[in-house]
C-alpha positions as CSV (number, residue, x, y, z in Angstrom):
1,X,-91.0,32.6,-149.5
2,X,-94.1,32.4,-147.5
3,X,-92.3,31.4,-144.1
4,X,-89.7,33.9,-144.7
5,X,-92.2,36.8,-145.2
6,X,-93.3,35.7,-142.2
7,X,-90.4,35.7,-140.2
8,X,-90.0,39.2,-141.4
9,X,-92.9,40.5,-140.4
10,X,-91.3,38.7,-136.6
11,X,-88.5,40.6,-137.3
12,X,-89.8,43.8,-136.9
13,X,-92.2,43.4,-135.0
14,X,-89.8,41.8,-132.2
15,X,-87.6,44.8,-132.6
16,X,-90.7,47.7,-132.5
17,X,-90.2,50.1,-129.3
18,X,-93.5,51.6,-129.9
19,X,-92.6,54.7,-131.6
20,X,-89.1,53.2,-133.3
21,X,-87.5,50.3,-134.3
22,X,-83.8,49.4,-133.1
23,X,-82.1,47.4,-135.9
24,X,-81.9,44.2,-133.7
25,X,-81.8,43.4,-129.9
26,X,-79.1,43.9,-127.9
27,X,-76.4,44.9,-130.4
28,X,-77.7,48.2,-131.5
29,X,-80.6,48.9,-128.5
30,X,-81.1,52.1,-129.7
31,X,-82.5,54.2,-133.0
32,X,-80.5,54.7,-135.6
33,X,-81.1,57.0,-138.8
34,X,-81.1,55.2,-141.9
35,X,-82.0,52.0,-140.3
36,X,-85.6,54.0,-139.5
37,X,-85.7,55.0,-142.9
38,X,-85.4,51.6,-144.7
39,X,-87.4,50.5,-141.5
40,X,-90.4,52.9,-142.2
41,X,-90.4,51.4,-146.1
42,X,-90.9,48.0,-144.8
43,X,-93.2,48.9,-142.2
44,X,-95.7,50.9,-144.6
45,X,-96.4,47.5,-146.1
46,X,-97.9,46.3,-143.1
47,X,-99.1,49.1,-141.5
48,X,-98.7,52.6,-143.0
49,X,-99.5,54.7,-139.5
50,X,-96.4,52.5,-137.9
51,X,-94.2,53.4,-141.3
52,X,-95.0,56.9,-140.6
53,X,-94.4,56.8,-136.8
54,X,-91.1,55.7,-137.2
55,X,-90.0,59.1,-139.4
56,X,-91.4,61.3,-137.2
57,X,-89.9,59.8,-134.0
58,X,-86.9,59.8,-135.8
59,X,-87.5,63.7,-136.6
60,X,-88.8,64.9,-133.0
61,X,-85.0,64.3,-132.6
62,X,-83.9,66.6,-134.9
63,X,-81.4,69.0,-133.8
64,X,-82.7,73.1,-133.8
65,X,-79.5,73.5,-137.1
66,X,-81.2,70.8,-138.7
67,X,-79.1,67.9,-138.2
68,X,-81.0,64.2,-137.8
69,X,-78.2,62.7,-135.6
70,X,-77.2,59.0,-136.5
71,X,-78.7,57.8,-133.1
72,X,-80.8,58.6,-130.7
73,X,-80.9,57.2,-127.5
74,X,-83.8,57.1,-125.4
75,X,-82.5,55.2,-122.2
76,X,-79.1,53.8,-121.0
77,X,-78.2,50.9,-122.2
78,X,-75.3,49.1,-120.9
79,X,-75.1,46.6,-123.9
80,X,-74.0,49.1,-126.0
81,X,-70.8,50.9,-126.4
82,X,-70.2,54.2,-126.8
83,X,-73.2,55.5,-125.0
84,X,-75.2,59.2,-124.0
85,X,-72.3,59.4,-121.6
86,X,-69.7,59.6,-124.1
87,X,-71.0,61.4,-126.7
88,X,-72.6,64.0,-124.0
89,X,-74.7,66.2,-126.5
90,X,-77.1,67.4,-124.2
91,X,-79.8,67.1,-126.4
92,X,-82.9,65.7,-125.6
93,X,-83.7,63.4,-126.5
94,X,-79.9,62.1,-125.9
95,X,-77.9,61.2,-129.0
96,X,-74.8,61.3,-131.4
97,X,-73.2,64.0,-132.1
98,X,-73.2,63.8,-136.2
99,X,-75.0,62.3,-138.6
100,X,-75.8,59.5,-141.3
101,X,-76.8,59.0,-144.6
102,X,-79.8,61.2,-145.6
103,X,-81.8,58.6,-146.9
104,X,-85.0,59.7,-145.6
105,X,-86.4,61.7,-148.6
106,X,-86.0,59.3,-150.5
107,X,-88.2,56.9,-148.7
108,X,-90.7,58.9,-148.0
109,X,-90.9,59.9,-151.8
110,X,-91.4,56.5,-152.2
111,X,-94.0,55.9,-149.9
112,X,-96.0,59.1,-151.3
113,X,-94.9,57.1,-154.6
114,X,-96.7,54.0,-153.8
115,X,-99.5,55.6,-151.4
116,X,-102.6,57.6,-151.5
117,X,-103.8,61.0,-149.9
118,X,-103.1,60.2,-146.3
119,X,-99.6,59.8,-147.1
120,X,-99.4,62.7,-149.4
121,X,-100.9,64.7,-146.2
122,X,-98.1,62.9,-143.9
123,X,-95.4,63.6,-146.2
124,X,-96.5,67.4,-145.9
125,X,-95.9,67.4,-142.5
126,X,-92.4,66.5,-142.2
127,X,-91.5,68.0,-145.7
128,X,-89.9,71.1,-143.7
129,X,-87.7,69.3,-141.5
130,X,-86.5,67.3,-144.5
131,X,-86.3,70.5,-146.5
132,X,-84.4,71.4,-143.2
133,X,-82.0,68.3,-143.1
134,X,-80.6,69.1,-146.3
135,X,-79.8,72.3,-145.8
136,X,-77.8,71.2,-142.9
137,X,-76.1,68.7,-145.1
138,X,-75.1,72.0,-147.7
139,X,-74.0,74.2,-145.1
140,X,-71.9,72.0,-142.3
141,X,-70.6,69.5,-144.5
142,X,-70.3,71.5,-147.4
143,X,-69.4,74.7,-146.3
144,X,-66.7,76.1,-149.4
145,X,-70.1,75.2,-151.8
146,X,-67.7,73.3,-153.7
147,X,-70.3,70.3,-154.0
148,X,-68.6,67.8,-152.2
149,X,-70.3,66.3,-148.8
150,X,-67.3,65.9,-146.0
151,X,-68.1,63.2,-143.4
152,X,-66.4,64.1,-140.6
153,X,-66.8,60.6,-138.8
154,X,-66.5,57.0,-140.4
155,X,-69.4,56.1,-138.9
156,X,-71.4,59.0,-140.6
157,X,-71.1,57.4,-143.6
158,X,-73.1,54.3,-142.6
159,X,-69.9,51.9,-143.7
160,X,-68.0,52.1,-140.4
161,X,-64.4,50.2,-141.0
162,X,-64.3,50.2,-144.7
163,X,-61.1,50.3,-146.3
164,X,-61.9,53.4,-147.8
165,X,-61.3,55.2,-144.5
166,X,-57.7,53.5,-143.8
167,X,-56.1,57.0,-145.4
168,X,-58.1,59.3,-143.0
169,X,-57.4,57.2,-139.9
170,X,-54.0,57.1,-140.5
171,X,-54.2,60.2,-139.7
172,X,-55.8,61.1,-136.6
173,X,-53.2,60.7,-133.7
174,X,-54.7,58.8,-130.7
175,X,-53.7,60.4,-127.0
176,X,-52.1,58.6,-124.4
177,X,-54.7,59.2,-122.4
178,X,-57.9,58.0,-124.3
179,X,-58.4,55.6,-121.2
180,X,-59.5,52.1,-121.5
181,X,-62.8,51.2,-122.1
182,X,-64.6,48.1,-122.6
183,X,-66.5,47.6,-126.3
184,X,-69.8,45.9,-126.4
185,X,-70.0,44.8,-130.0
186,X,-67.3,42.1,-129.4
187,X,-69.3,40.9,-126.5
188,X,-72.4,40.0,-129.3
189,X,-71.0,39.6,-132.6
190,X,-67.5,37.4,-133.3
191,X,-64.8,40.1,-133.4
192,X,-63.7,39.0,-136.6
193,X,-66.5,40.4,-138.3
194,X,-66.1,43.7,-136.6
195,X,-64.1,46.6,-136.7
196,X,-60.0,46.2,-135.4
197,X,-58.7,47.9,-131.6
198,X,-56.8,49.7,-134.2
199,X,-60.1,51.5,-135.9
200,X,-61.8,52.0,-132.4
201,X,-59.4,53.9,-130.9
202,X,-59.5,56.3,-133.6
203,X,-63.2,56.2,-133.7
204,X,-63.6,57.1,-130.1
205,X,-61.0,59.7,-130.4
206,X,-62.5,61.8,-133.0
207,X,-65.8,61.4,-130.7
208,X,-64.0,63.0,-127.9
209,X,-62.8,65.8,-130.1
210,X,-66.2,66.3,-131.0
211,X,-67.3,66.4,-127.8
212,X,-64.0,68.7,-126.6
213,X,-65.3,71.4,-128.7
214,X,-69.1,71.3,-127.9
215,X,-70.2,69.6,-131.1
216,X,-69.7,72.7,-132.8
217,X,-69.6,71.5,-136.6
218,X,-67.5,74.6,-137.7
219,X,-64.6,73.6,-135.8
220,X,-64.5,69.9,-136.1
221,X,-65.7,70.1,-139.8
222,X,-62.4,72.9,-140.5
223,X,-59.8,71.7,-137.4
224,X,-61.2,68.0,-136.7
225,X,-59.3,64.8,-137.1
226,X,-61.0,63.5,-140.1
227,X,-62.3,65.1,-143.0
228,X,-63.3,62.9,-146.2
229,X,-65.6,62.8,-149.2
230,X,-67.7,59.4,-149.2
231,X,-69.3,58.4,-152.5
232,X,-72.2,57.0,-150.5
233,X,-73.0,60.2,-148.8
234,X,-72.5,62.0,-151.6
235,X,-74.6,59.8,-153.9
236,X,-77.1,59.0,-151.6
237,X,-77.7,62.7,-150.6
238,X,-77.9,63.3,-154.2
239,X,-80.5,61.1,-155.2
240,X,-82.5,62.6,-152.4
241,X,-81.9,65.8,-153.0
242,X,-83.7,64.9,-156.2
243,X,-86.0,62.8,-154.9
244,X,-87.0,66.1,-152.3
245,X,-87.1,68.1,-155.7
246,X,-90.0,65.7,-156.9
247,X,-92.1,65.9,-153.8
248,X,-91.3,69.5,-153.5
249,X,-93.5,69.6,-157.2
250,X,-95.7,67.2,-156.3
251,X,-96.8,68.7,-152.6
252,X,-97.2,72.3,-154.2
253,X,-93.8,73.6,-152.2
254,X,-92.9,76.0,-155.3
255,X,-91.0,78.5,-152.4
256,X,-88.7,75.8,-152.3
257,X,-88.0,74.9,-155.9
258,X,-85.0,77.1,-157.0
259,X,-83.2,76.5,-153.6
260,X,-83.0,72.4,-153.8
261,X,-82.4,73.0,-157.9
262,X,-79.2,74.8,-156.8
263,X,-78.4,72.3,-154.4
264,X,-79.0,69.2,-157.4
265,X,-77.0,71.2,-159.8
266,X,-73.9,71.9,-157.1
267,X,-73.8,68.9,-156.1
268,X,-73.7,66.6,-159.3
269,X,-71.1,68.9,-160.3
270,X,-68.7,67.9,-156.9
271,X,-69.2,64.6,-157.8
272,X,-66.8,64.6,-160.5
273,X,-64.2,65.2,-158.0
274,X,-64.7,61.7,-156.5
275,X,-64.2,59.8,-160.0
276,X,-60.4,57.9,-159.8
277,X,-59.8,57.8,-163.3
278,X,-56.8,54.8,-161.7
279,X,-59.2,52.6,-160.7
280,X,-62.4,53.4,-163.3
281,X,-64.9,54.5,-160.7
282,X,-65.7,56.9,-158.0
283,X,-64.0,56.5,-154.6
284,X,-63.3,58.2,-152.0
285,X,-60.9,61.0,-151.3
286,X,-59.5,63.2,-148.2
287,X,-60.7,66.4,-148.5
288,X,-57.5,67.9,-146.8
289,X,-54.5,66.2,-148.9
290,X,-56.6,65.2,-152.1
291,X,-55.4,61.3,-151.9
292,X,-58.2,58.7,-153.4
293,X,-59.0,55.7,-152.0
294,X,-57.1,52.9,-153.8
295,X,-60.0,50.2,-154.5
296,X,-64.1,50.1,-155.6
297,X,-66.8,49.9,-152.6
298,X,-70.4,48.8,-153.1
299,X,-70.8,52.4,-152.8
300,X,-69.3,53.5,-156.1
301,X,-71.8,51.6,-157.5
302,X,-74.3,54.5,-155.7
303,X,-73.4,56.9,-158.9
304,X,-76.1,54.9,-160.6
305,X,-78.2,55.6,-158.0
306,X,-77.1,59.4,-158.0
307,X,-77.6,59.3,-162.1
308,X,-73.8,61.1,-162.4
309,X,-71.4,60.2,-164.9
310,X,-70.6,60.6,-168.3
311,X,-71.4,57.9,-170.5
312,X,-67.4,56.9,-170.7
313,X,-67.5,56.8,-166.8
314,X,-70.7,55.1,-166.9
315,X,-69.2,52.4,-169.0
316,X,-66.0,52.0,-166.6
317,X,-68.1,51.8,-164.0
318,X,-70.3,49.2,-165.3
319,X,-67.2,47.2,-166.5
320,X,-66.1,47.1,-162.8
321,X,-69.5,46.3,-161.8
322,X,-69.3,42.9,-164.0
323,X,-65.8,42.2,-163.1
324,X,-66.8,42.1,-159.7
325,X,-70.1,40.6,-159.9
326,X,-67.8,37.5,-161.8
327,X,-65.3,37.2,-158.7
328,X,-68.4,36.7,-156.0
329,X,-71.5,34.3,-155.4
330,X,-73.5,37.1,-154.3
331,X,-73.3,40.9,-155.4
332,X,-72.9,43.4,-154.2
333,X,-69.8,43.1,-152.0
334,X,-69.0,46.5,-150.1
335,X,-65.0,45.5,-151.1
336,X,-63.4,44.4,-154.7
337,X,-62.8,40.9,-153.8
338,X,-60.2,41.6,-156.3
339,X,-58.5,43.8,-153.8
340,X,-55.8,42.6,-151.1
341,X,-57.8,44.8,-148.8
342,X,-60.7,42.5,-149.1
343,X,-62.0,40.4,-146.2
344,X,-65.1,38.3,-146.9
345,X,-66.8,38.4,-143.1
346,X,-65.2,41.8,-141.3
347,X,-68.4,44.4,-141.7
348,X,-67.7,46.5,-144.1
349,X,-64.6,45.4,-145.8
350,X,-66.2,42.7,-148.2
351,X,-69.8,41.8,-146.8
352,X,-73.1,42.5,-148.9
353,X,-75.9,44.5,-147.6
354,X,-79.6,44.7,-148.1
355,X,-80.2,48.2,-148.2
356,X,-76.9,49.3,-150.2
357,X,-78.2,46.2,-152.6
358,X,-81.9,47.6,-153.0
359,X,-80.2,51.2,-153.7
360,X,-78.3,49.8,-156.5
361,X,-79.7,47.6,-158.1
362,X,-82.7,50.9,-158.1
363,X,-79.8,52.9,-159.5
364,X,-78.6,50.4,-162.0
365,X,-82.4,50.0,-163.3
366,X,-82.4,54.0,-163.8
367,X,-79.5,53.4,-165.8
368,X,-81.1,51.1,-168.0
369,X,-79.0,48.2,-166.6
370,X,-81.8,46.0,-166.1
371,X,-79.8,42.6,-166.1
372,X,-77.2,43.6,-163.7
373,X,-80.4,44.8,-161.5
374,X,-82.0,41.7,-161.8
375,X,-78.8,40.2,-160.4
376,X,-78.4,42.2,-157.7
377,X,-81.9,42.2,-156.7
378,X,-82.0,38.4,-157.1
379,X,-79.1,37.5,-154.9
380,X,-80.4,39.8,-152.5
381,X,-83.8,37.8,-152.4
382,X,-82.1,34.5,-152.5
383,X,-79.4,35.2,-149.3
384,X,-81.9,36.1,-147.3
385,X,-84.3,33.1,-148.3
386,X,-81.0,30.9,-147.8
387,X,-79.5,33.1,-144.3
388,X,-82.7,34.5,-142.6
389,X,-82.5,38.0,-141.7
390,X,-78.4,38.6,-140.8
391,X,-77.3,42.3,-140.7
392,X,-74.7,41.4,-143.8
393,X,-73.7,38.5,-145.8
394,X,-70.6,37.1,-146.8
395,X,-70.5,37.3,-150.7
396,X,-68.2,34.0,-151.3
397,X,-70.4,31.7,-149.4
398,X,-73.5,33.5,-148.4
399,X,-73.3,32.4,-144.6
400,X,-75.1,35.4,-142.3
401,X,-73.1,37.4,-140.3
402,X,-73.3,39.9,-137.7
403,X,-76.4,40.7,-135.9
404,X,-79.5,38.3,-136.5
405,X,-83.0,39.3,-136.6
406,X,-81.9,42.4,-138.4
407,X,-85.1,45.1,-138.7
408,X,-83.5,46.6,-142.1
409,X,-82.7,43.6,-144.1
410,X,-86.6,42.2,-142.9
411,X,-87.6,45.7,-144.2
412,X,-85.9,45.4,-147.2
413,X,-86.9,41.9,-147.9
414,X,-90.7,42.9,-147.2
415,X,-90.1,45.1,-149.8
416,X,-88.7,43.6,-152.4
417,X,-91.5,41.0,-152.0
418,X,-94.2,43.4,-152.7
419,X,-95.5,42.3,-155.3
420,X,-96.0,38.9,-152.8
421,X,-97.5,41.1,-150.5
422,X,-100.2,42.5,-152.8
423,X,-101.1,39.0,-154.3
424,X,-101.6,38.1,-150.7
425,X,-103.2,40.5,-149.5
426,X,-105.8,39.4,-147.3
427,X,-103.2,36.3,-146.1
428,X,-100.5,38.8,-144.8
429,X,-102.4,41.2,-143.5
430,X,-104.3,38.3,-141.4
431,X,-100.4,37.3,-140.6
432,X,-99.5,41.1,-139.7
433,X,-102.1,41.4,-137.5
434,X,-101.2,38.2,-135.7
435,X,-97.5,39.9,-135.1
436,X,-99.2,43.2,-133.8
437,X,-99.4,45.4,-136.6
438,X,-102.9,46.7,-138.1
């Protein structure tokens, strides 16, 4: 355990940028959003001024509506693929033109959780944009109030080519002329474990719509090509909508109190929209012709996480949750391997990940599921001790795959070895302080 705590504390360390991480060399050169936030959780076990950096760099690039964009870019960087250039915000800092999954209250509620006064004071400060990001989230991607988060972009929901998404790109018609370009990804990562030609062209297509009507989230939310309700976003803005609720008591914000109640009660309400009584669990489901997603994601498993559900769907779920835990070597795979869609080494169409794991098996521990957390938790622990820090894992074999020397799952490791960390603690911070941190 020792040696990998220590290549951890490498990891991020290799991939700091001063005032942000990037989630590992090369492949992803730039910031992205919830990779800072499970970043910044790792980071404040080392050193709790660099955790905090990392949120507010993150935030100085929040858009005047509110929005935290998904990245931010802070040069030019030929390795990656699509760049400022395509997206063309005109922002500055340049970056994306929608968002990701708001995960940042809920790591900072955790750091005020597990911290002292300084970080009450530093959680203060941002409180108001984070107050600020969530009302973005209620009013551009949930315009009707009906209490269901739209992503208007695959890649806003953090889980790129999964198969959930197959019904909403079927539907967005790719031009003629959409030009050829050259992707990067390929050029680092075998291109079997990344998304199809196929899913790229209609990625880059509903950028360019985006960018066609000035990134004006009115029009692409109500006229763009892809419109969907995720269960991750959904569940994941959920629990930190809640999670803003508690620091909103806790840092003395009572202004705020009966707004982000509204938005807890609204939005555990939508959520019942998402359940697929067909397939026993919550999926996801295009918010223009009403059709579910056929098959169960690591994601569904967020309604935990979320605390929705009536006790009968709780039960469904949680008999899924075993069933699928049975058919793998390592929960939690983002796909049923029961499924024909399944594929054990593409991204998001069958590999585990850290950080969905650590927000499960947190979810599943809520629930009062403490075996099935222990699992989750414990095969998360174990592929990493086995595969070093890979962005994902295949569930069948555990072999690492995509990017290597990955910032989030060292964060997340650091983190789930905290209780190491504390033991330790004149040993690692001797060790941190050799890698650069204080």
């Amino acid at each position: 355990m020792t040696s990998r705590i220590e290549e951890a504390i490498n990891v991020l360390k290799m991939n700091d940028r001063g005032d942000y991480t990037v989630p590992t060399n090369r492949l992803y050169p730039y910031q992205w959003n919830w990779d800072s936030g499970f970043t910044a959780l790792g980071l404040w076990h080392l050193d709790k001024n660099r955790a905090w950096l990392e949120l507010a760099s993150l935030l100085n690039a929040q858009w005047k509506d509110g929005m935290v964009p998904h990245i931010v870019f802070r040069q030019n960087d030929p390795d990656y693929f699509p760049g400022p250039g395509v997206w063309q915000t005109k922002t500055s800092p340049s970056t994306s033109g929608h968002s990701q999954p708001p995960v940042l209250a809920s790591i900072v509620w955790e750091m005020v959780q597990m911290g002292g006064l300084d970080d009450i004071n530093r959680a203060r400060e941002i409180f108001p944009d984070l107050l600020s990001y969530h009302r973005w989230f209620c009013e551009a991607r949930d315009p009707k109030k009906s209490g269901v988060i739209g992503i208007i972009h695959p890649w806003e929901s953090g889980r790129d080519n999964c198969p959930d998404w197959d019904i909403g790109l079927a539907g967005v018609d790719v031009p003629n002329n959409i030009g050829e370009y050259i992707r990067r990804d390929t050029v680092h990562v075998d291109s079997d474990q990344r998304p199809t030609g196929y899913q790229y062209d209609r990625f880059l297509t509903i950028v360019n719509f985006g960018r066609k009507v000035g990134w004006n989230h009115e029009i692409i939310y109500n006229d763009g090509p892809f419109l969907m309700a995720d269960p991750g976003v959904q569940f994941i803005f959920l629990r930190a909508t809640k999670d803003l609720l508690e620091m909103a008591r806790h840092l003395g914000q009572d202004s705020t109190l009966h707004e982000i109640e509204d938005w807890v009660e609204r939005f555990e309400a939508g959520s019942e929209w998402l359940w697929n009584e067909k397939v026993g669990g919550y999926c996801a489901r295009d918010l223009r012709t009403g059709k579910f997603s056929n098959g169960l994601t690591n994601a569904s498993m967020l309604s935990f996480y979320a605390g929705v559900g009536s006790v009968e769907q709780q039960n469904k779920s949680i008999d899924n949750c075993c069933r699928i835990m049975k058919a793998c070597k390592f929960a939690m795979p983002s796909w049923d391997p029961q499924h024909p869609g399944f594929e054990s080494h593409r991204y998001w169409r069958g590999p585990v990940w850290a950080i969905m794991n650590y927000m499960i098996a947190r979810g599943l521990s809520d629930a009062g599921f403490e075996d099935l957390a222990f699992r989750v938790t414990s095969d998360t622990k174990l592929l990493i001790e086995e595969n070093g820090m890979a962005e994902y894992f295949d569930p069948l074999i555990g072999k690492g795959l995509g990017g290597m020397n990955f910032s989030w799952t060292a964060a997340i490791y650091l983190d789930l070895c905290r209780d190491s960390l504390i033991k330790d603690s004149r040993g690692i911070v001797t060790r941190a302080r050799a890698h650069g941190f204080n």
